[in-house]
N, C-alpha and C positions, 0 to 999 in steps of 0.2 A: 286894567290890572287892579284888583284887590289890595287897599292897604293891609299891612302886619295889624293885626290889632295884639300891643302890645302889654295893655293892662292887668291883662289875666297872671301870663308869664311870670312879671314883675311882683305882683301881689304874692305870688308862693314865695320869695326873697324879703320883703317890706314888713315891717313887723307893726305899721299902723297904718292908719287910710293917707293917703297920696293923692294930690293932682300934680300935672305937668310943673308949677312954679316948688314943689318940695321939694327941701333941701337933699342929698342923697342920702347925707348921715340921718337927718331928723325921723325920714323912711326905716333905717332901720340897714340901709344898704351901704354896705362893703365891699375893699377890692375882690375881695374870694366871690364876692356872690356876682360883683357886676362882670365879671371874666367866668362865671358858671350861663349868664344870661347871655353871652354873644357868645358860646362855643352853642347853646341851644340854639340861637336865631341864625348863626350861620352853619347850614345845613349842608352846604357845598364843600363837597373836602379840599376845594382849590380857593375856599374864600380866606383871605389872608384877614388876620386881626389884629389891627395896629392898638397894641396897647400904651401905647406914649398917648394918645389922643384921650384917654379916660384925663388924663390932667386938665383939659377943659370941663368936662364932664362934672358940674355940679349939681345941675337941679334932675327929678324924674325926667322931665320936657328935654335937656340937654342928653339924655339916658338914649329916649328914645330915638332922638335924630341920628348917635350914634350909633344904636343898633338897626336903625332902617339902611344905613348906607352898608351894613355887613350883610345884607340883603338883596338891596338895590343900589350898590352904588350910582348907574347909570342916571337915575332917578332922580335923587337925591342931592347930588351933586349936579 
């Protein structure tokens, strides 16, 4: 199985360069944007998106484990 490669995605939202440890605000990222990035990543109309869980959600790196498991939960988890 192919990882998501996330970075691309994220960059069209991020308004400066980012690794995994950035903060989400520092990125340039927002609840509007990070709730535009997991209705994209989750591509299945039966994938449920728990948005209570963005409150852990600080850095890129914390972004993308988030968005992996609207993918792959089985995975991921």
């Amino acid at each position: 199985m192919t990882t998501l490669d996330l970075d691309p995605m994220i960059a069209r939202y991020a308004t400066v360069a980012f690794d995994d440890s950035t903060p989400l605000l520092e990125a340039g990222l927002e609840s509007l944007s990070l709730l535009r990035l997991a209705v994209e990543v989750a591509t299945d109309e039966n994938a449920e998106i728990d948005a209570s869980r963005l409150v852990d959600v600080r850095t890129v790196g914390d972004l993308k484990v988030w968005l992996r498991e609207l993918v792959e939960p089985e995975v991921v988890r």
